[in-house]
N, C-alpha and C positions, 0 to 999 in steps of 0.2 A: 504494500500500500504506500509506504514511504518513498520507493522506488515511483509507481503512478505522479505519487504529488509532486515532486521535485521533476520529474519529464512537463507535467503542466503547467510548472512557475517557468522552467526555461521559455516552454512554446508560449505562452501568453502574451495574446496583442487582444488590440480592439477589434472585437464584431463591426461588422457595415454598420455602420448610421448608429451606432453603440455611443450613448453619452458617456461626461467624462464620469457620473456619478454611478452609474451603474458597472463600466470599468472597475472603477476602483474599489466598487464593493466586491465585484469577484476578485480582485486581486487582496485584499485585506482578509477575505472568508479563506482564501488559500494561504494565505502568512500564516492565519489560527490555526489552520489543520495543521501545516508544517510543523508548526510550535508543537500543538498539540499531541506528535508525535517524534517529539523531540529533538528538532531539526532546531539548533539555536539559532544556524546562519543568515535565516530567514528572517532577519527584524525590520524593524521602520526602515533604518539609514537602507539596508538594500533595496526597501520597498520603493522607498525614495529615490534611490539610483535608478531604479528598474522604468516607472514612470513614462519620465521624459525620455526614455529610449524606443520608447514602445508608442508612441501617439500618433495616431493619424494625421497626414501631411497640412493641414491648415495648422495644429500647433507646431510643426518643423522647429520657424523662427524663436518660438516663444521657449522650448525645450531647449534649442540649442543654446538660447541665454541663459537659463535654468542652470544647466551644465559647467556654462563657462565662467558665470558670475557670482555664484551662490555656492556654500559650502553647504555639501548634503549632511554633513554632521550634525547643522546648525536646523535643519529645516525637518514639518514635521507631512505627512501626507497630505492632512488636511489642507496645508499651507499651499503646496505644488496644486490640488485638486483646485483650491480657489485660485490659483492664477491662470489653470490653464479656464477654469469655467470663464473671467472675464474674457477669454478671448468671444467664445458665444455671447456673451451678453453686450457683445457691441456689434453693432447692427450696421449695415452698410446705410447710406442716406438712400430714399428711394429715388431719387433725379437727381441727374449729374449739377450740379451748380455752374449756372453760366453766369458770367461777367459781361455787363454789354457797357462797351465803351462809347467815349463820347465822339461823334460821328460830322462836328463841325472842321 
């Protein structure tokens, strides 16, 4: 069984159209198993590493800063989950903005 868990923590990415909140509950409900069977390796800080490796390509930018700029020691799931959720919660404008110059 411990064998099973640890092949499905390597293979774990995000389902198609898979939010980032329900990602990260199957990624946290698999840390517990882990744990749960005595796999110590499995904590936050890797949960935290693992993350931003694994997101689907609209948060790319946002992981890659994650990565380069932040100490994963320092940071906790919830922390990574909220920044990547603000990428969704900003919304593109619905029409492009035009500038109309002055025409004298």
């Amino acid at each position: 069984m411990l064998y099973n868990l640890c092949q499905e923590w390597e293979n774990l990415l995000f389902k198609p159209s898979e939010d980032v909140d329900d990602f990260v509950l199957r990624l946290n409900s698999l840390q517990q198993q882990l744990t749960w069977f005595s796999d110590t390796n499995i904590d936050e800080e890797r949960a935290v590493e693992k993350l931003p490796r694994v997101v689907p390509k609209k948060y790319t930018q946002l992981a890659l800063s994650i990565e380069t700029l932040l100490d994963f020691t320092e940071l906790t799931i919830e922390e990574v989950t909220g920044r990547l959720k603000a990428v969704d919660s900003c919304e593109p404008p619905s029409k492009p903005v035009t500038i109309v110059g002055d025409k004298t």
